[in-house]
N, C-alpha and C positions, 0 to 999 in steps of 0.2 A: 504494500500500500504506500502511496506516495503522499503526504499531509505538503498546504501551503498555508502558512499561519500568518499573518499581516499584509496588508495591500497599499500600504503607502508607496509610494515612489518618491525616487531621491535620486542622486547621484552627485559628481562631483562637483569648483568654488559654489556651485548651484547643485555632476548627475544627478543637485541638493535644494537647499532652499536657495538662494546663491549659496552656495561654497561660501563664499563672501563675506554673506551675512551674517550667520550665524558661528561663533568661535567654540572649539573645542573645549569641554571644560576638563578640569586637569581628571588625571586618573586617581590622582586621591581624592577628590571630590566627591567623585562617581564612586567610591568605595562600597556607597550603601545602597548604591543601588544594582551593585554585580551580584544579582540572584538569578535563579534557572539556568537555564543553557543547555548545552548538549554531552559532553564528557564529563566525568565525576571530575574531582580534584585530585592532585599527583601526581607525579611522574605520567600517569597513564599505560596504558595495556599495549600488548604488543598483535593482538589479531585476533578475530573469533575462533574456538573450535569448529572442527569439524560439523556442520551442517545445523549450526545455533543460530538461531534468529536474532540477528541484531540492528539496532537504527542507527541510523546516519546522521543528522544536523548538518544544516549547510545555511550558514548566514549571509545573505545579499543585502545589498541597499538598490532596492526596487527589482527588477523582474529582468534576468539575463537570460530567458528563452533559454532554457534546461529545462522544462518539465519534459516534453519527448524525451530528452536525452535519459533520464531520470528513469523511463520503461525502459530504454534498449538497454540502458545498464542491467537491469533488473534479471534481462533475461540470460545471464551470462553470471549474473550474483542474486539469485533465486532466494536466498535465504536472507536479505538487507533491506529493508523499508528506509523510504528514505522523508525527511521531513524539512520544508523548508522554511525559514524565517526570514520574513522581508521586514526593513524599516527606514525608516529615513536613511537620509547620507549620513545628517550630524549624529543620529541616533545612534546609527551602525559603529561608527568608528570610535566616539565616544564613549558604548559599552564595551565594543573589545579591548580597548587600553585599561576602561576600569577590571573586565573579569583576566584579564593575562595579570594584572596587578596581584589580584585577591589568588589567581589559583583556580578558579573558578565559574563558571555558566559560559566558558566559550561554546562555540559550537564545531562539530569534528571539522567540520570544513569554512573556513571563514573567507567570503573577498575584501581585497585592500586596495584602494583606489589609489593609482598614479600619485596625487597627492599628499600620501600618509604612507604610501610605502618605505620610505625610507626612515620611518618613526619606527617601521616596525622591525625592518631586517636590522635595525640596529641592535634590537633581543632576539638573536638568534637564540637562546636558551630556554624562547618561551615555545620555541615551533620545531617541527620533525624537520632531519635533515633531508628531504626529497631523496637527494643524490643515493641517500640508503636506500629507497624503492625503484629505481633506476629511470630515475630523471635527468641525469646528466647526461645520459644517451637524447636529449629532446632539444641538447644545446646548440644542433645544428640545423635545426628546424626554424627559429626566431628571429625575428629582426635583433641584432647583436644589440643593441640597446636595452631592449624591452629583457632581452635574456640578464643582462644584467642588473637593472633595475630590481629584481628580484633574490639577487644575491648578497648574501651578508658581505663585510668588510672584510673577511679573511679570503673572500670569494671560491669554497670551500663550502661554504654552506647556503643550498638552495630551499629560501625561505616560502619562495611563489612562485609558481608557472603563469605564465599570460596568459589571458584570454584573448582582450578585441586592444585595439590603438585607436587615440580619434584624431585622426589627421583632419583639419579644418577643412570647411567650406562653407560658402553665405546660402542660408536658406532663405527664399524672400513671396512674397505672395504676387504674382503676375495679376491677379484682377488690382491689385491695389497700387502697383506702378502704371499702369494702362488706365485707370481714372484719372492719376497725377498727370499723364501726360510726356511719363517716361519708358522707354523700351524695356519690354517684355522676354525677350528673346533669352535665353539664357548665355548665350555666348555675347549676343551685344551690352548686358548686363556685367559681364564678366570685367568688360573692358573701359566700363566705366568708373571702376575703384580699383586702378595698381596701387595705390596708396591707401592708408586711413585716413590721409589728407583729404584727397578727391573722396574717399568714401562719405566725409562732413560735407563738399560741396553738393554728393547726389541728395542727402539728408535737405539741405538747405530750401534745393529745388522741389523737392517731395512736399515737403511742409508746405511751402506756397499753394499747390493746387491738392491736398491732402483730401481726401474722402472726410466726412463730419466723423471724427472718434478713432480716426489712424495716425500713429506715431509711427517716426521713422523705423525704430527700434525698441526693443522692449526694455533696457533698463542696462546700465555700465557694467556691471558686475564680469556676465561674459566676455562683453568685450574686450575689457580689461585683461582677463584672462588670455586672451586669444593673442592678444598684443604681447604679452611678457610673454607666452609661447613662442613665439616669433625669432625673438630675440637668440640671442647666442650666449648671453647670461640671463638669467632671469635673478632672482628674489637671494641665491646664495652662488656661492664661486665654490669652484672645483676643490676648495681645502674646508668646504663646509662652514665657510662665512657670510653672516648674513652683509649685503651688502645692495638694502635697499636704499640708503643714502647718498651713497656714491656712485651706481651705475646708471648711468644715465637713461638707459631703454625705461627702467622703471619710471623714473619721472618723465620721460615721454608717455611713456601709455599713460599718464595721470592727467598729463596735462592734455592730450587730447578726449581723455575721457573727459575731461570737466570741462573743453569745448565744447562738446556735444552735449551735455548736459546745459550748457548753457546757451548752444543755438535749439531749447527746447524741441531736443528730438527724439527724447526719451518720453516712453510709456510711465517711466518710474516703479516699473513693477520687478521684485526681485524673482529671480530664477528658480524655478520648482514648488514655488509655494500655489496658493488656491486661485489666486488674484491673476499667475501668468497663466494658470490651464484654461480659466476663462475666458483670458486673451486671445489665445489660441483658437478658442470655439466663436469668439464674437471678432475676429479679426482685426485685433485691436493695434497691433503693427505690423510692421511689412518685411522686415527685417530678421533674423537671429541669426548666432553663431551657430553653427553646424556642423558639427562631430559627428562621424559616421553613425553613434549610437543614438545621437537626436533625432533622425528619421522617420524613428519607431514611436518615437515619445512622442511628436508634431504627430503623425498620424492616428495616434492613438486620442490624442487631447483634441484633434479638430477635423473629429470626423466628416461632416459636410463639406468640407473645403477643399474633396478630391480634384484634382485639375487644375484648382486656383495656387500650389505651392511651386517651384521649381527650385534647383541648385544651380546656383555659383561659384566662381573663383574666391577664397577668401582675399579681400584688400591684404594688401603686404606681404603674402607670397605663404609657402609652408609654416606649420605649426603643428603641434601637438593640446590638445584639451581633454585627458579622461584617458579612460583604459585602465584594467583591472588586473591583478594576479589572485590567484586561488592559493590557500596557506592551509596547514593542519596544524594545530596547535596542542600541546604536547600531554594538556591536563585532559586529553579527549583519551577512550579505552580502547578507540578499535583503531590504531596508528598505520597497520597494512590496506584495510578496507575503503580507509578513507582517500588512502593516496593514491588508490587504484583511484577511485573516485575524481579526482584532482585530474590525474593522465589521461583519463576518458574523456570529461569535460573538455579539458583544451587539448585536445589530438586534432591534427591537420582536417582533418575528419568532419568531425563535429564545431572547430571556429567555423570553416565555410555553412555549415550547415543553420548553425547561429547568424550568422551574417544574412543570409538568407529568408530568413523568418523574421527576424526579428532589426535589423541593421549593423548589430556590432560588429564593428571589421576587423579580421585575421591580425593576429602580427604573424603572419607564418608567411614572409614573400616569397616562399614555392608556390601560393596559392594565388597571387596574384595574375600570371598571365592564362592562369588555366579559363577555358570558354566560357564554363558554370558563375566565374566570379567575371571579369572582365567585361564580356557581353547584359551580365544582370542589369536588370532597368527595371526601375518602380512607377510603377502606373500613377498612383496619388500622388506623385510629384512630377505629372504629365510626361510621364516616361522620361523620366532624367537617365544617366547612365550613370548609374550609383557606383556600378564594379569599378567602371573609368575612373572615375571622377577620385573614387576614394584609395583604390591602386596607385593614382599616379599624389594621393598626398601625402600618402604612408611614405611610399619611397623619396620623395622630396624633401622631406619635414629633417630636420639638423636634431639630432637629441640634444635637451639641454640636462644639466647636472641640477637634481632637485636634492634640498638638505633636507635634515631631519625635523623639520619644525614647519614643512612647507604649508601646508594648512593651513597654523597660526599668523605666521606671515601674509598670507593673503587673505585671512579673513581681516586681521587687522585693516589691511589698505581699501578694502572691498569696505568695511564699516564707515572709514573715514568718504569714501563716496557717496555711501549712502548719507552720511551728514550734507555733503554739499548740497547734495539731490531735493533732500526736506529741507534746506536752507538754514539747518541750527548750523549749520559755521559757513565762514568763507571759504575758497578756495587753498588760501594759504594759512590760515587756523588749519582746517581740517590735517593738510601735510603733514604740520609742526609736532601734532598728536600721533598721527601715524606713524613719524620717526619714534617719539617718545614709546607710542604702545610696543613696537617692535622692539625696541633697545630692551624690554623687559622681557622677552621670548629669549630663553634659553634653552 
């Protein structure tokens, strides 16, 4: 029997509420409330007996298109139920730093988003070493980043397999550029924002002939995001220093973000919460950032609006936003079962097949030129050519070096936006505080 317990969605500065907005609260904090879960406490177990019925736990933040995969395991692991727990983004990551803390209520299989992975491989001690279930065999399948990204510091020990990458692109609504008065066409659209520059001047244009109750965009958060993605440093440097003050990309994406906010071209609505699903459904802007994994989530929130979405080029060229690794955490009893579990899920196999279903895209670039992904096109987004579009961003995107605090760091910056946004500070208050909130992240 396969159980699916919670139905929130989430993801990362926003697959969440934004990512952004909402900051992690410490794991001591969260002490009291590291109850339930999936594995006892302890060391943990080494594998079921022969032909004992035993459950699984598998903790997501929102819906990664496993429930199929979840039977076809089944039939191969006859004697395993498997149970799923959804919750938020901040929810998720915030109770697994408290239960790895206490010892207790992880669940056998946990996902950790791009952004907090490297909070976690930094406790190698609290997760199974893969390599023992033979995972290092899987090292030549991966985009070499993404395989790394999930290795501890000794790199020696494999804390997470990949699942999807979200290599950017602009999602944008063709009835709502074709009212303004602007090209529709998705490649003429492409070539109107090489920049985020030119991306504030198409905003500008829009606004003037905008539909009654359409904003350019839905709100800086992701933007924000997409920009420091962009970059070749983002939020810390390659020796694990934060170094939001001094690198200049950073304060570019700030300062363009609070141009747009201040050529009101924002919704003001922050990312994954109840206010942007509505958005969604009532067409409320024209615009978002577009992570292969967003696809699903946009179709899923605005149902009626098939034909009216297409893709675009992201302004300012490759990037990265999202992507997950799957981890087994050690206080769980069944340490073999679960890691089969783990290698199934992300087998070259099953990302296409997730891809497919649901939008998250492969990090496995064998699967790139193959017909099944390449040729793929989604109909609700007027036959875009998703497989294209998102093959050629994965392979473009430059990885950047995220630290161990990445989260906290960009919730901070993402908070100080939202000030400017509601107007409690100025543009250069809000900064001043965001340097200051950040110098306290350690």
């Amino acid at each position: 029997m396969i159980k699916i317990s919670g139905t929130q969605r989430g993801f990362p500065m926003g697959r969440s509420r934004s990512r952004l907005l909402v900051p992690l609260v410490s794991a001591a904090m969260l002490m009291v409330a590291a109850c339930g879960g999936g594995g006892g406490a302890g060391s943990g177990g080494q594998g079921a007996a022969p032909g004992e019925k035993i459950k699984l736990t598998v903790g997501l933040f929102g819906d990664f298109g496993f429930g199929p995969l979840y039977e076809e395991f089944k039939k191969t692991h006859p004697n395993i139920e498997i149970e799923e727990r959804q919750a938020a983004f901040a929810d998720h990551h915030t109770n697994l730093a408290a239960r790895l803390a206490t010892g207790a209520g992880a669940a056998d299989v946990e996902a950790i988003e791009v952004g907090y992975i490297s909070s976690f491989t930094a406790q190698p001690d609290k997760f199974v070493n893969l390599r023992d279930y033979g995972a290092g065999e899987r090292e030549k399948d991966y985009l070499d980043w993404k395989w790394k990204q999930g290795l501890a510091k000794d790199g020696s020990t494999i804390v997470g397999l990949g699942t999807d990458v979200g290599g950017l692109a602009m999602c944008y609504r063709r009835d709502l550029f074709e009212k303004a008065g602007l090209p529709s066409d998705r490649d003429e659209v492409s070539q109107l924002w090489p920049t985020w520059e030119k991306y504030i001047e198409v905003g500008k244009k829009f606004t003037e002939k905008a539909p009654d109750g359409a904003k350019f965009f839905d709100g800086p958060g992701e933007i924000f995001r997409a920009m420091i993605g962009q970059a070749p440093v983002g939020v810390y440097d390659e020796n694990d220093n934060i170094v939001v003050a001094t690198n200049p990309h950073v304060k570019q994406a700030w300062d363009l973000s609070v141009q747009m906010i201040q050529a009101g071209l924002s919704a003001k609505i922050g990312a994954f919460t109840p206010e942007w699903n509505t958005g969604f459904a009532k067409g409320s802007f024209a615009t978002v950032v577009c992570p292969a994994w967003m696809t699903a989530y946009i179709q899923d929130q605005a149902k009626n609006a098939a034909g009216k979405w297409d893709i675009a080029a992201i302004p300012g060229g490759a990037g990265n936003s999202g992507g997950s690794h799957l981890t087994v955490p050690k206080q769980g009893k069944h340490h073999k079962e679960a890691a089969e579990l783990v290698m199934f899920l992300t087998s070259p196999e099953n990302q296409a097949k997730v891809f497919k279903s649901t939008g998250n895209f492969p990090s496995i670039p064998a699967l790139y030129d193959q017909p099944d992904i390449q040729d793929f096109k989604k109909e609700f987004f007027n036959n875009a050519p998703v497989g294209k579009i998102f093959s050629d961003a994965a392979r473009n995107l430059k990885p950047q070096h995220l630290g161990p605090k990445e989260g906290d760091v960009r919730t901070a910056i993402g908070n100080g936006l939202t000030r400017v946004e509601q107007g409690k500070q100025s543009p250069d208050e809000a900064w001043q505080q965001v340097l200051k909130d950040v110098e306290k992240i350690r």
